[in-house]
C-alpha positions as CSV (number, residue, x, y, z in Angstrom):
1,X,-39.7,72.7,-0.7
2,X,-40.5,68.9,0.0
3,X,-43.1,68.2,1.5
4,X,-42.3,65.9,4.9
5,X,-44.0,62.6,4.8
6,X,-46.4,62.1,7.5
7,X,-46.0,59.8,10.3
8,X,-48.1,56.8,9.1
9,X,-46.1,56.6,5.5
10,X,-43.0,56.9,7.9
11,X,-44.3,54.1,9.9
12,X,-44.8,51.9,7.0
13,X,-41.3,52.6,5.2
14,X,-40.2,51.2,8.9
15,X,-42.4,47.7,8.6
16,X,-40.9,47.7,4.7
17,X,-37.6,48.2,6.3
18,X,-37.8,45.3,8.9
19,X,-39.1,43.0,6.1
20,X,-36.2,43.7,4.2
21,X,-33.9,43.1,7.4
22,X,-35.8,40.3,8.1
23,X,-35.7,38.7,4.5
24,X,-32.0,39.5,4.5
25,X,-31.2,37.8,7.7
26,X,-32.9,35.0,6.2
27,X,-30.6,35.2,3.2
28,X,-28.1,35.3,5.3
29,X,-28.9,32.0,8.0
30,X,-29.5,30.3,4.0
31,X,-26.3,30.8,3.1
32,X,-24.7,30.3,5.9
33,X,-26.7,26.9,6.1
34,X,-25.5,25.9,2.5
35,X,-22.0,26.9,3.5
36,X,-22.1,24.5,6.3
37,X,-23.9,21.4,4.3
38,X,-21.2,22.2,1.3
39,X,-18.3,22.2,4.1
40,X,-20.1,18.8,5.7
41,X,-20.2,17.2,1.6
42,X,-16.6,18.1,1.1
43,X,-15.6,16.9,4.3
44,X,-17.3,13.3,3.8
45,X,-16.0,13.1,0.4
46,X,-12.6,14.4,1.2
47,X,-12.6,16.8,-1.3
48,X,-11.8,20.6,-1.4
49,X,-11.8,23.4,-4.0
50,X,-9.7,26.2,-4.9
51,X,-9.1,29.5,-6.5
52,X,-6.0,31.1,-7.8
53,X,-5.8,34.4,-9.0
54,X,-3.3,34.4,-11.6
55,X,-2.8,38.2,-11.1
56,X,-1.9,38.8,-7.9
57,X,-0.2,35.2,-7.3
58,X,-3.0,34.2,-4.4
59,X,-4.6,31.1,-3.5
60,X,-7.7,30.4,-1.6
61,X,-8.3,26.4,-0.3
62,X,-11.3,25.4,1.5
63,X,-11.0,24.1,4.8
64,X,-10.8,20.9,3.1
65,X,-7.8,21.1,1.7
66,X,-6.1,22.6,4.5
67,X,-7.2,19.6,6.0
68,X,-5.7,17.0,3.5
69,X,-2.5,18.6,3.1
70,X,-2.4,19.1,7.4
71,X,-1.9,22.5,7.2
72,X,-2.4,25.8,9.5
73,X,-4.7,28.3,7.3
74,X,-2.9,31.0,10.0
75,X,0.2,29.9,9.1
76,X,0.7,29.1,5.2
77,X,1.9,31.3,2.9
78,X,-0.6,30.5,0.4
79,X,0.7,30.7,-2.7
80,X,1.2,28.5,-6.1
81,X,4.6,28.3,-5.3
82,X,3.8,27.1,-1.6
83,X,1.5,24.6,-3.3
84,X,4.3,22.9,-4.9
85,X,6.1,22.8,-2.2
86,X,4.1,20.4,-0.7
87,X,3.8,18.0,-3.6
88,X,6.0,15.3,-3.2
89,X,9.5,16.0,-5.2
90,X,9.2,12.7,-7.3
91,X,6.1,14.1,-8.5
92,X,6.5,18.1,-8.6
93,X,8.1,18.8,-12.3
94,X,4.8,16.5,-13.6
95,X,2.4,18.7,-11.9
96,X,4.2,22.1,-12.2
97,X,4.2,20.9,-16.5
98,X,0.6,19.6,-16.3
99,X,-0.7,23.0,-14.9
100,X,0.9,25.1,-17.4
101,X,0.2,23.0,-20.1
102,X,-3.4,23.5,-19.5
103,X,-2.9,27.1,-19.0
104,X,-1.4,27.8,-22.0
105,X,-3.5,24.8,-24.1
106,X,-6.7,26.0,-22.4
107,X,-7.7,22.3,-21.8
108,X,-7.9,22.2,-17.8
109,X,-6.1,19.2,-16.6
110,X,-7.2,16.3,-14.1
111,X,-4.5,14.6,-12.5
112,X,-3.4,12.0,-9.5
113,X,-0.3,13.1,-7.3
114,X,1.6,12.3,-4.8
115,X,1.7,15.1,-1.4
116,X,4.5,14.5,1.2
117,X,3.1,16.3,3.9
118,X,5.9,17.9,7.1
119,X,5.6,14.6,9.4
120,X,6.4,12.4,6.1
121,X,3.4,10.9,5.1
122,X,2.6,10.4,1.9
123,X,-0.9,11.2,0.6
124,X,-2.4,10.4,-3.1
125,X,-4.9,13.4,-4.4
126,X,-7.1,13.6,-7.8
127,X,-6.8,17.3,-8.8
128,X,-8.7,18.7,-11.5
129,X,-8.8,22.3,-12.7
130,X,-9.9,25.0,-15.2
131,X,-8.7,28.7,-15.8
132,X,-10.8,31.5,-16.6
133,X,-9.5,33.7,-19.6
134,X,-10.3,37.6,-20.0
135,X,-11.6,39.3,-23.2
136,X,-7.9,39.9,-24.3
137,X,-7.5,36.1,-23.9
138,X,-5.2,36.3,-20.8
139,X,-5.5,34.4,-17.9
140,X,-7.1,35.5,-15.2
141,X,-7.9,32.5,-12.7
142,X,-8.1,28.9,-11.9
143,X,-10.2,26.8,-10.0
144,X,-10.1,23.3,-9.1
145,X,-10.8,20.8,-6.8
146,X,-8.5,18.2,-4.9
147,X,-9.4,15.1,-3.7
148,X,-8.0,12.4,-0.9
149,X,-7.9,9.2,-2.5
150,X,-4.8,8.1,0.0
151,X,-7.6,5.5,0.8
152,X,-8.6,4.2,-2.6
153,X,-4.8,3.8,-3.8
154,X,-3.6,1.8,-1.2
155,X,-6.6,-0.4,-1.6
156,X,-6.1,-0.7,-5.6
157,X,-2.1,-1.8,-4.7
158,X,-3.0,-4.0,-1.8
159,X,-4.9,-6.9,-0.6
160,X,-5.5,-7.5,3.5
161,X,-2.1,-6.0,4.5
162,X,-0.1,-7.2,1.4
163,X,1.2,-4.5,-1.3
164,X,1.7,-5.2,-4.5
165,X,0.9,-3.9,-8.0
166,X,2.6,-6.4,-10.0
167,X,0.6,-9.1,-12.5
168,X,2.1,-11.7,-10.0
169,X,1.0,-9.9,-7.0
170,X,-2.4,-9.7,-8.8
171,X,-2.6,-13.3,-9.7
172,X,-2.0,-14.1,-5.7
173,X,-4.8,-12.0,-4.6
174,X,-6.9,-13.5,-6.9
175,X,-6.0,-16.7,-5.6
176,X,-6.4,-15.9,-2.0
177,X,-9.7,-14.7,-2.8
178,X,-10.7,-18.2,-4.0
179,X,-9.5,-20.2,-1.4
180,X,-10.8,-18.3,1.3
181,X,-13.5,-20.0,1.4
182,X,-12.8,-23.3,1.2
183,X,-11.1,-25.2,4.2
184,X,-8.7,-27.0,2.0
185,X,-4.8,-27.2,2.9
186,X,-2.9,-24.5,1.5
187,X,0.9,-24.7,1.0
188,X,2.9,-21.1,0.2
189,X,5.9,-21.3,-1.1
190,X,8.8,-18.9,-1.6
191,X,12.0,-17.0,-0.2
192,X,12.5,-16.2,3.3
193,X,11.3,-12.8,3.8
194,X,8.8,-13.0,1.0
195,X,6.0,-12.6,3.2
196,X,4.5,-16.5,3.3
197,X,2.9,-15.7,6.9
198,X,1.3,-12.4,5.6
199,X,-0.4,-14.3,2.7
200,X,-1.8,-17.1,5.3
201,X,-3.3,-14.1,7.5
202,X,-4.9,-12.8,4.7
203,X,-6.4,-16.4,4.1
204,X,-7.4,-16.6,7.3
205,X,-8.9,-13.3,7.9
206,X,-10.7,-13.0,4.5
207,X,-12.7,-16.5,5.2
208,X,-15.4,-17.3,7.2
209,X,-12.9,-18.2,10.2
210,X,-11.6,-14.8,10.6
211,X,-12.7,-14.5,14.1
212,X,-11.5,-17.4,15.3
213,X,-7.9,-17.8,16.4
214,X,-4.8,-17.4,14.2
215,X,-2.3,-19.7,15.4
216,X,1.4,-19.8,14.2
217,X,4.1,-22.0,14.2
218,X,7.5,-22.2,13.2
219,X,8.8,-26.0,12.8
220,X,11.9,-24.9,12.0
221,X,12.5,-23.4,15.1
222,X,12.3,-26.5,17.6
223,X,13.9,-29.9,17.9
224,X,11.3,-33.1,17.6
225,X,10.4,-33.5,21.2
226,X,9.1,-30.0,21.6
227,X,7.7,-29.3,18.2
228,X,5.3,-32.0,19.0
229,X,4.2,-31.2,22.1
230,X,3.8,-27.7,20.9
231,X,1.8,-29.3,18.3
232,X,-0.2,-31.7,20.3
233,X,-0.1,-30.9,24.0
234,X,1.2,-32.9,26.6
235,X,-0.3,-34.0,30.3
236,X,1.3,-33.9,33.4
237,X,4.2,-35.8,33.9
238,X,4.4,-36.8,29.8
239,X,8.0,-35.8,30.3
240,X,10.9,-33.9,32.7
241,X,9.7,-30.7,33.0
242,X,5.8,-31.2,32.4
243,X,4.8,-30.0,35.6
244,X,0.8,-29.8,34.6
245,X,-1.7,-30.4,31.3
246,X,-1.0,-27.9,28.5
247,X,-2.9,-27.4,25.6
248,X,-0.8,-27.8,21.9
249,X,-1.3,-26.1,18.9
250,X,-3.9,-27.6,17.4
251,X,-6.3,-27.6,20.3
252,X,-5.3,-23.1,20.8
253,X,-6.6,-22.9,17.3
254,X,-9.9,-24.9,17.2
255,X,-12.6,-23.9,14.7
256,X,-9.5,-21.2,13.5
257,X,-6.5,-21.5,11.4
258,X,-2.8,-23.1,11.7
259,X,0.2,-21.9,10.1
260,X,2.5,-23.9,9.8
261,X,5.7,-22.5,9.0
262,X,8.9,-23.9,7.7
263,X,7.6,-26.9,7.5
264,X,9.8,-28.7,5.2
265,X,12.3,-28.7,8.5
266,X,9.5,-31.0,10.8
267,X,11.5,-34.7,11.7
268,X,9.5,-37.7,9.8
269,X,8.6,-39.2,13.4
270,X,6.2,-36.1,13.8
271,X,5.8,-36.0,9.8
272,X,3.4,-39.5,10.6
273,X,1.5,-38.1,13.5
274,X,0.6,-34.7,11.3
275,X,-0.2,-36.8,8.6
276,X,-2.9,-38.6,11.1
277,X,-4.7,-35.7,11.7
278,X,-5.1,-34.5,8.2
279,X,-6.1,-37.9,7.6
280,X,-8.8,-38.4,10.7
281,X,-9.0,-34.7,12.5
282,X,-8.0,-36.6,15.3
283,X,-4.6,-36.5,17.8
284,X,-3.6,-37.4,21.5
285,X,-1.7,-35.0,23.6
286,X,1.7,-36.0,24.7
287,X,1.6,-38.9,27.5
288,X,-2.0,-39.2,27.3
289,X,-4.4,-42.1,25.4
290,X,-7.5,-39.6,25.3
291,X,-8.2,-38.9,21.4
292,X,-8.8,-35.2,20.9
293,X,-11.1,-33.9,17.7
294,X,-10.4,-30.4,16.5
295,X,-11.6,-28.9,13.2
296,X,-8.6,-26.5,12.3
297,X,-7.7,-25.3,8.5
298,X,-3.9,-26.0,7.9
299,X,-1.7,-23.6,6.1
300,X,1.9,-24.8,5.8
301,X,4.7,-22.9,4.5
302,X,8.3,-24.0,3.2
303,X,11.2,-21.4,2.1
304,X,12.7,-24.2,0.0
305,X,11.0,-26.2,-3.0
306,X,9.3,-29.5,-0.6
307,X,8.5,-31.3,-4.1
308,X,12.4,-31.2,-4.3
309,X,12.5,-32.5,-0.5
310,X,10.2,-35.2,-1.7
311,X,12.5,-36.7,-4.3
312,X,15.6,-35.9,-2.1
313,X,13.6,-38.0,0.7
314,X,13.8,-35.5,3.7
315,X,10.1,-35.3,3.2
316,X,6.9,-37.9,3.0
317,X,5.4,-38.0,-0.1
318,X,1.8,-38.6,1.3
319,X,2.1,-35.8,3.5
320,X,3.1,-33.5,0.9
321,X,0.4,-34.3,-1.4
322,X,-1.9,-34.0,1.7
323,X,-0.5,-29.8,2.4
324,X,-0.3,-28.7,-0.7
325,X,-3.9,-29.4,-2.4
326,X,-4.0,-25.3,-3.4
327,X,-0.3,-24.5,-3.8
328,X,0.9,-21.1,-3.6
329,X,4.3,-19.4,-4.8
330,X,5.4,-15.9,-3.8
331,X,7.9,-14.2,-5.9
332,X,11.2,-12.8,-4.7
333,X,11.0,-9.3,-4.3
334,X,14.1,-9.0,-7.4
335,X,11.4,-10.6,-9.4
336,X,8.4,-7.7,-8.7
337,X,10.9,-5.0,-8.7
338,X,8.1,-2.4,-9.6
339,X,6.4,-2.6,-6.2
340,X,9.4,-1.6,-4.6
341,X,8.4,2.5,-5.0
342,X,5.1,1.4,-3.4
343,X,6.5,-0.9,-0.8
344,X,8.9,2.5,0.4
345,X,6.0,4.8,0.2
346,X,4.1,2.2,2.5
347,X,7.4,1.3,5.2
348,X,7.9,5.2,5.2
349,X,3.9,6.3,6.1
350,X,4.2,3.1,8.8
351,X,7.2,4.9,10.3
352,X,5.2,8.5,9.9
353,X,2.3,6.6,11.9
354,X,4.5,5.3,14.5
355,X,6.0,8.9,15.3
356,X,9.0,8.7,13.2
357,X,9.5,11.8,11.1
358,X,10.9,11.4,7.9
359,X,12.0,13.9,4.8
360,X,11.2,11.4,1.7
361,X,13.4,9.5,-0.1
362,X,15.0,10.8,-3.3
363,X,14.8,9.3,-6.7
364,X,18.6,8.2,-6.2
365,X,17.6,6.9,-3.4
366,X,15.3,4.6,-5.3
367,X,17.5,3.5,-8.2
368,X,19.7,1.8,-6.5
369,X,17.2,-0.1,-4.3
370,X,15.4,-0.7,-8.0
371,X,18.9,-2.4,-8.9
372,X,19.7,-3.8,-6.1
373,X,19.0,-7.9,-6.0
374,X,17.7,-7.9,-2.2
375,X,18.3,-11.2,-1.0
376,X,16.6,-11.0,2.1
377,X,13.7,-9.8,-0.3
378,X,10.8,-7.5,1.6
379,X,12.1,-7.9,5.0
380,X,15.5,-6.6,3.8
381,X,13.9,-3.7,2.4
382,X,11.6,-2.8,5.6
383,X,15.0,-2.9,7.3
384,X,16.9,-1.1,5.4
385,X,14.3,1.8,5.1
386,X,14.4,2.0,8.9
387,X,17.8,2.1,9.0
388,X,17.7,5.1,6.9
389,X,15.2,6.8,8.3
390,X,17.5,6.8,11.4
391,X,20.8,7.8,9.4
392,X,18.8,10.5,7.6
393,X,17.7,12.0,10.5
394,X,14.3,13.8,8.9
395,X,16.1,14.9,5.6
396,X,15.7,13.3,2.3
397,X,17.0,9.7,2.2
398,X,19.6,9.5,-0.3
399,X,22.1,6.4,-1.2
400,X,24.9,7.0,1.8
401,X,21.8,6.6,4.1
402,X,21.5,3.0,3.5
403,X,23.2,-0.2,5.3
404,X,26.7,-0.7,3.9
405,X,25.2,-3.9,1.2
406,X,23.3,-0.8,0.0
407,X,26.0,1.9,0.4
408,X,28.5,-0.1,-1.6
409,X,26.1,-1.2,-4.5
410,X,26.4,0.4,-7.7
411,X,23.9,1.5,-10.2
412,X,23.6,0.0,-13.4
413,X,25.8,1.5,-15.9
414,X,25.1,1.2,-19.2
415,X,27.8,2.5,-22.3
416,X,25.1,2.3,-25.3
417,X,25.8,6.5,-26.5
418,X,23.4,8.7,-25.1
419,X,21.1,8.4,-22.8
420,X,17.3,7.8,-24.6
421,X,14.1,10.0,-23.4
422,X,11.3,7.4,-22.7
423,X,7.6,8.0,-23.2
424,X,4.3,6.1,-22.3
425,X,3.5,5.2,-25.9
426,X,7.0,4.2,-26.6
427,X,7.4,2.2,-23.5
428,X,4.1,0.6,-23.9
429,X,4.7,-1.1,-27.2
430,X,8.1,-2.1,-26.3
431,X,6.5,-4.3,-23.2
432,X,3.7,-5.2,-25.5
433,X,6.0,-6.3,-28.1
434,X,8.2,-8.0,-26.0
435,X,5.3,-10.0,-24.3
436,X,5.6,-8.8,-21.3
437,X,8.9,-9.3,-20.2
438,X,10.3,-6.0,-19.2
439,X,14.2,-7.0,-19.3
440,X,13.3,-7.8,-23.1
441,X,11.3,-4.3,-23.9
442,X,14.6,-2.7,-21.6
443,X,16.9,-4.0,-24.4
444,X,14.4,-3.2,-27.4
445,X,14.4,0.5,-26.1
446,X,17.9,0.4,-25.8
447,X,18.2,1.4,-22.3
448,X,19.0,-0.2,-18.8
449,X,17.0,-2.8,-17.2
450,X,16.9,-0.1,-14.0
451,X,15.7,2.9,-16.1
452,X,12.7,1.2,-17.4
453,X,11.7,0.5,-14.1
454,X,12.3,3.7,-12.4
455,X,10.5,5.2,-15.5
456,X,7.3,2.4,-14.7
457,X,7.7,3.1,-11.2
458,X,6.7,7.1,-12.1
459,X,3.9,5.4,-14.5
460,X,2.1,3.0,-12.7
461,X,-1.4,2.9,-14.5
462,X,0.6,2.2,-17.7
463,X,2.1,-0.9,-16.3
464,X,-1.9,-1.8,-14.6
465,X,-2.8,-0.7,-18.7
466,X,-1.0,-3.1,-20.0
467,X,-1.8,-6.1,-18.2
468,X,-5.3,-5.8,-18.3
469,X,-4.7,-5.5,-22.1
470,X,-2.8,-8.5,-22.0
């Protein structure tokens, strides 16, 4: 028969006991605390990780993740299969092959995606991932992380509210970078529509005058008499209707910036007295002999070629040569036609953020705004992306969405026998070879100017590859 321990070895199995609680507990609070500092990391860095077991078909996401894809952990069926589903469908058959591909190659993957998430905005993630292999060489389960880089995308396509990916978009951010500083007059040229006024914001606000006023004005829009008191001010009594002193232009944006826009339509009379106060800084409102002094940068912008204007005579030499000391040209959005996938993605998460819902836009969707020759250039498209939103009515935009120019226009056709599979290599020494010109490497590939740029559009660090190899 045992013998019963007496009370004082019970009494100190109890003390071992608490210390053992104790040091638990303390496990536990450690834990607990590394849980909450690994939540707070991934949380700040906008990355999540995750688990799948291959077996049983069930994923586990952080709270992270939940949280970049704006999901309910109560309410998703969490799944690979509900995983795809919230990859955007442009990008789901790449990510679908990329996974098993690494599954079955045993190479992990690490790979940038699109997410459309319900409301329709459009996030970009950096996933990476490994799977775990049993002794009989199956596979059991993979982790990964996922990361948010919405953020770092848009900044990498776009300068100060401008988009653009293109070398020529890239050449004008350059530029605006180097004249920001400088308080020399600028003149931007290019289409209506082409964005001219976004481009002098962006000079304005990257510059040491950024918090001083931005003041716009469109010449175009106002016969002599009241473009130049617009301009200039006027005093009481300059005229019928000047009931009291009103400041002009040039005097609202003091120490700031004018635009002046469409100003290859101003009259010669007020041609001289701008040309004045380029000359001096100096001006006189309207009916008054006072001589005002305001130090204002000048940004002018013409939708039609103003060198032309000067040899046609509609516009002064001197004053020319005066606006356009840094001259800018915007290309016509027919001309950048791989920024128009990024300038959708964009319209469509401004329309998300402003409460509209929207569904995506399918890739048919996007061929024929790739071959379309959009006039009206990025204005059109803005338009006619919010007119299909509205037709769509939160489904997928497809091509009978659009406005009837849209509606009617018909996709390239091209009869040269069938249809060739592009690649990245392929496509890449094609441009290379061609110097550049992408309507040249379209023909040396033998396909249609549109496919090579739908297939860049789904490839857009090949094209950023091969102009900083050029």
């Amino acid at each position: 028969m045992a013998k019963k321990p007496a009370y004082k070895e019970l009494e100190q199995r109890v003390k071992e006991l608490e210390k053992e609680i104790a040091r638990l507990k303390g496990a536990k609070e450690a834990i607990q605390k590394n849980e909450s500092r690994l939540k707070e990391a991934e949380q700040l860095a906008q990355l999540g990780h995750w688990e799948l077991d291959l077996v049983a078909n069930i994923l586990y996401w952080s709270d992270e993740i939940y949280r970049i894809f704006d999901l309910d952990p109560q309410k998703f069926g969490a799944t690979y299969e509900a995983f795809l589903d919230t990859v955007h469908p442009d990008d789901r058959k790449l990510v679908n092959e990329a996974y098993k591909e690494s599954v079955k190659s045993r190479t992990g993957y690490d790979i940038v995606h699109r997410l459309l998430l319900k409301d329709g905005t459009i996030k970009f993630v950096h996933e990476k991932c490994e799977t775990i292999y049993g002794k009989d060489g199956k596979p059991l389960r993979s982790i990964g992380t996922v990361q948010n880089i919405t953020k770092w995308k848009q900044e990498e396509h776009s300068f100060s509210g401008i988009i653009g990916r293109n070398a020529k978009m890239k050449e004008l951010f350059a530029t605006i970078r180097e004249v920001t500083e400088v308080n020399i007059p600028t003149l931007i040229q290019g289409e209506s529509g082409t964005g001219k006024e976004l481009v002098a914001k962006a000079i304005h606000n990257e510059g040491p005058r950024a918090n001083k006023a931005f003041v716009p004005v469109n010449c175009g829009a106002l016969p002599e008499g009241l473009l130049e008191s617009e301009l200039f001010g006027h005093v009481k009594g300059a005229f019928t209707g000047a009931l009291r002193d009103r400041k002009g232009r040039f005097e609202m944006a003091r120490d700031g910036t004018l635009f002046l826009d469409e100003i290859v339509d101003m009259s010669k009379a007020v041609q001289v007295k701008l040309l004045r106060v380029l000359q001096d800084g100096k001006f006189e409102r309207v009916g008054s002999e006072k001589t005002i002094t305001a130090d204002v940068r000048i940004i002018s912008a013409a939708n039609r070629d103003l060198k032309r204007e000067v040899d046609r005579g509609n516009f002064r030499k001197d004053l020319y040569y005066r606006i356009s000391v840094i001259p800018i040209h915007l290309p016509p959005l027919r001309k950048r036609k791989d920024d128009i996938p990024l300038l959708v993605d964009y319209f469509l998460e401004k329309a998300s953020r402003e409460g509209q819902n929207t569904g995506g836009i399918s890739k048919d969707a996007i061929a024929v705004m790739i071959d379309y020759s959009w006039p009206g250039n990025v204005r059109e498209l803005q338009s006619a992306i919010q007119y299909a939103i509205i037709k769509s009515k939160n489904q997928i935009i497809q091509p009978y969405h659009f406005p009837l120019e849209l509606k009617g226009h018909k996709v390239e056709q091209h009869s040269r026998g069938p249809s060739r599979k592009l690649d990245a290599e392929s496509v890449q020494d094609a441009i290379t070879r061609c110097g550049g010109n992408k309507a040249k490497a379209a023909r040396f590939l033998g396909v249609g100017r549109a496919t090579l740029y739908r297939f860049l559009a789904n490839y857009p660090d090949l094209l950023s590859s091969i102009n900083e190899s050029g």
